[in-house]
N, C-alpha and C positions, 0 to 999 in steps of 0.2 A: 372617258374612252374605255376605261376596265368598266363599268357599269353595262357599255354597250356592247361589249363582245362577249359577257355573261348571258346579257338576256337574247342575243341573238342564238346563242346557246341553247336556251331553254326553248326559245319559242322553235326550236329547230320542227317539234313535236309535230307542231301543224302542217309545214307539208307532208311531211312522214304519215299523216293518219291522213291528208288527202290523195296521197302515192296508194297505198295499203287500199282504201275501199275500193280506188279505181280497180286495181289489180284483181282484187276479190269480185267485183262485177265481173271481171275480164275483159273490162271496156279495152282494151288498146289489140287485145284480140278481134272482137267483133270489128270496130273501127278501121282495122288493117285490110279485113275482107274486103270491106265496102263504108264509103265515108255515109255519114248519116244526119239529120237534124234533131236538137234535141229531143221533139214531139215522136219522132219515130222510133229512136229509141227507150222512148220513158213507157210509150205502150209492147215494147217489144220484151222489155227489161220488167216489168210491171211493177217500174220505180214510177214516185213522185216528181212530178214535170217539172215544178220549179226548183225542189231540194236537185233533182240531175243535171239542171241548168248550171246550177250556179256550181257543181261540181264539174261537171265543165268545163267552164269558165274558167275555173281556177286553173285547170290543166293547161289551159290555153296560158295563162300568165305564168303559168311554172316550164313552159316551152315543149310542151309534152306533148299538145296536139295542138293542129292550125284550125282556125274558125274562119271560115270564108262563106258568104252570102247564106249565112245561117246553118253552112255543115262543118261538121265536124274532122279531121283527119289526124291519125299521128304525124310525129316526127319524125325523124331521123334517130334521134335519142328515145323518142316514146315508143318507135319500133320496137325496142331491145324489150320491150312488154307485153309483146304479143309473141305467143303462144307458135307461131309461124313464122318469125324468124328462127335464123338457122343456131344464132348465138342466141337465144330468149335471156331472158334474167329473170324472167315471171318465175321460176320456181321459188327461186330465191326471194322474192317479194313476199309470195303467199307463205314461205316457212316465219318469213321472218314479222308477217300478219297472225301467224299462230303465237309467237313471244309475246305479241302487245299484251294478251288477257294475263301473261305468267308475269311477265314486268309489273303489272297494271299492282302484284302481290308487294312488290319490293320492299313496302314501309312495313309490312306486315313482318317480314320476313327477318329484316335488321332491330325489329323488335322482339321476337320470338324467338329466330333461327329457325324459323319451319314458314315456309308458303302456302298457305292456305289452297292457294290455286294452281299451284302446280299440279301435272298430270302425269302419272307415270307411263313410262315407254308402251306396256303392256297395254295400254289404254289409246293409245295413237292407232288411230281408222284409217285407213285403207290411203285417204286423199292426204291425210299429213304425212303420211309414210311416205309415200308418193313425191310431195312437196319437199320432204328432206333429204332425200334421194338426190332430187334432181337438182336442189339448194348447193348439194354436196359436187356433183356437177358440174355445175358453175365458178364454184371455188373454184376446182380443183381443174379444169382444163387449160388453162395456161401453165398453173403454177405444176402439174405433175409433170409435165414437162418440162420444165425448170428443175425441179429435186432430181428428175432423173440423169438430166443431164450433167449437174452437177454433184452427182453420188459415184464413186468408181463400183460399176458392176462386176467388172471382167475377172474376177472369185468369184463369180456364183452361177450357177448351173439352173437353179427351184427357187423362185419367189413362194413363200408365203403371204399371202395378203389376207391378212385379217382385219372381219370388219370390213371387206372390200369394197361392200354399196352398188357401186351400176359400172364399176372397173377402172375407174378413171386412172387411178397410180396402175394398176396392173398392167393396161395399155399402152402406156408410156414408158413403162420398165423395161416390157417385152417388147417394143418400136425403137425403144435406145440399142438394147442387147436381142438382135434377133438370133441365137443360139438358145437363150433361155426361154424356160416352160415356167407355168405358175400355175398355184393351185389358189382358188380366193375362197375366204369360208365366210360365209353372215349366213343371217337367218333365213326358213326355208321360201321366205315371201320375197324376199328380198330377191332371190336367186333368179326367177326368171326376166327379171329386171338388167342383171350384170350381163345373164346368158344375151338378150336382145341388145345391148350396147357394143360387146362384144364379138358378135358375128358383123355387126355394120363394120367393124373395124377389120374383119378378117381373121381374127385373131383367135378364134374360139377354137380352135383343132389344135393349139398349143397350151388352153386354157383346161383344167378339171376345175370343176362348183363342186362344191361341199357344202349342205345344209347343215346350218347349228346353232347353237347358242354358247360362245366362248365363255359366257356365267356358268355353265350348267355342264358343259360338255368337253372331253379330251379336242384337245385340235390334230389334225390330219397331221402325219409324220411325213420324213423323208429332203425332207427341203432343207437348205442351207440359209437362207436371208429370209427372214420375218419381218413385214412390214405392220407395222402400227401406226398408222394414218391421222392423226386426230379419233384418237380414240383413248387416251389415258385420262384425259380433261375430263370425261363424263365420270370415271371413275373416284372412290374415295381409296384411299393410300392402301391400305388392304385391300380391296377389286385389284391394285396392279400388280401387289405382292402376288396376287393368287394366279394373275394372269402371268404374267413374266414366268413363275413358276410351270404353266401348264406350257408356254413357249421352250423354255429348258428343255424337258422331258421331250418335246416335239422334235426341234430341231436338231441336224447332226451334231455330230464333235465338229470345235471350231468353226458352224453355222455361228451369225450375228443373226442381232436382231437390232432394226431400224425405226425410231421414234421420231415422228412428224410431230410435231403440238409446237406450240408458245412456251420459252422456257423462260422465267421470271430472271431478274437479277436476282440478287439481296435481300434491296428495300421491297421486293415485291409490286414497284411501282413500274418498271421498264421491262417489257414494250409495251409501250400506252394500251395498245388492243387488246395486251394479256389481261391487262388488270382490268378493262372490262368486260374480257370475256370470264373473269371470275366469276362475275356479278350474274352476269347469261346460265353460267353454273350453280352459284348458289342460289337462282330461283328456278332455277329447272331441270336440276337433280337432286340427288338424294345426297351425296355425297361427295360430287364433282369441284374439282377447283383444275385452277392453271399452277404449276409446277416450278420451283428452283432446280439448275440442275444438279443440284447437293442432297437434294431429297427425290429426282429421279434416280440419282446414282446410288442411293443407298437401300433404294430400294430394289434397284438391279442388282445390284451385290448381293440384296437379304436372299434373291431367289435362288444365284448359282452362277453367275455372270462376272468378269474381268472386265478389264481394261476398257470401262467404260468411258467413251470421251463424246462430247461436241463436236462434231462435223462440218456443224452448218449454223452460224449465226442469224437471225434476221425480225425482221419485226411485224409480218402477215403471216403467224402460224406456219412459218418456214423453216423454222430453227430444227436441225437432225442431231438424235446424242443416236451414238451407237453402242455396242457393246459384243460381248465373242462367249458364246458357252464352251468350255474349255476344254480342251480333247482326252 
């Protein structure tokens, strides 16, 4: 019985890399448009007739799309893959299709401590930027409504959102607290991206964009709550020293600042996701892990920060420590 819920474990791999290529054709896009036969789309696709058969097919037995008198159609579930539903998951797909080659490093890596295949951020093209964007998206649209609602705003007047991506938390901050303004800072590529999510929502005549690079650059002043979103994880303990630091100097007296991420127990083993998301970290930063909150908090303290606490417990990257730069 333990033998067989090990290797069902392992062979997980194989639907996952049959999910992944479909995605990467964009087959459940195309397919949405208009159902198809395999012949029609193996010369549309200028795939291989039999190797796209049988991938297919496979779709078909993993429930993902119906095969009827030799055509093809999503699901209900294989929906959520195209590109034109309202909810898509595809982004999330295709980011998590850019991991397989960084994963692919891992033995390399718990040998060495250095990934051979890893790619640095500065090196991510236009469509994985794009793909992690919209990856982040998808997380985040339930769940920022979730943190927001269960974070007491009514202290705060100025979100800062750093690292803010396509505005997802910023959205839901200001839709929880409509009194409050925010300002979101990421990079300057990033920005017309937040600007366009932003305006669908209405929200942009309360929103300022700031281009930048938090590495490299002061952050915008004047705001009372800093959000940090999943954004310490990619960092090494020093990147948060220096960031926390540059948030200090940013925000007012008695402004906090608010940390989203996976906060470890102890043993470093709870919540199961942290500890894999370390692994996501040590092949695909430089320096990143997931965090105890005994060494978020001390490193909140080394910047200039009090009364740091936990907020918020949970086990999908839910967990909130807070903390107050001090008047």
């Amino acid at each position: 019985m333990v033998e067989g819920i090990v290797l069902e474990q392992v062979r997980g791999f194989l639907e996952s890399r049959v999910i992944l290529t479909a995605a990467e054709l964009n087959l459940f896009t195309r397919l949405d448009r208009q159902q198809a036969t395999a012949d029609g789309l193996a010369e549309e696709l200028e795939c291989d007739k039999k190797a796209l058969t049988r991938l297919l097919d496979c779709l078909v037995a993993l429930q993902l799309l119906v095969k009827e008198d030799g055509t093809y159609r999503p699901t209900d579930r294989g929906s959520l893959l195209s590109s034109r539903h309202s909810h898509t998951e595809l982004p999330m797909v295709l980011h998590l299709n850019g991991l397989w080659e960084t994963w692919s490093g891992f033995t390399e890596t718990v040998k060495t401590g250095t990934n051979p295949r890893r790619k640095p951020v500065s090196e991510m093209g236009k469509d994985s930027l794009q793909d992690f964007i919209g990856a982040m998206h998808v997380v985040g649209r339930k769940l920022s409504k979730e943190i927001a609602d269960s974070y007491d705003l009514s202290p705060f007047k100025t979100l800062l959102d750093i690292g803010g991506a396509s505005g997802t938390y910023t959205a839901a901050f200001l839709n929880r607290k409509p009194t409050m303004t925010a300002v979101l800072f990421d990079r300057p590529d990033v920005i017309p991206v937040a600007e366009e999510k932003l305006r669908a929502e209405s929200l942009l005549d309360r929103v300022e964009l700031v281009g930048g690079d938090f590495y490299n650059d002061e952050l915008p002043t004047g705001c009372d709550l800093a959000l940090l979103s999943a954004i310490i994880h990619q960092n090494s303990p020093e990147q948060n020293i220096e960031l926390y630091r540059k948030i200090h100097r940013a925000i007012l007296p008695d402004g906090k600042v608010l940390i989203r991420d996976h906060v470890m127990d102890t043993t470093r083993t709870y919540p199961p996701q942290g500890a894999l998301f370390a692994i996501n970290m040590l092949v695909a930063t430089e320096g990143g892990d997931t965090y105890t909150f005994d060494e978020i908090k001390n490193e909140l303290t080394a910047a200039g920060f009090v009364d740091v606490k936990m907020v918020r417990k949970g086990e999908r990257m839910d967990c909130l420590v807070e903390a107050r730069k001090p008047s």
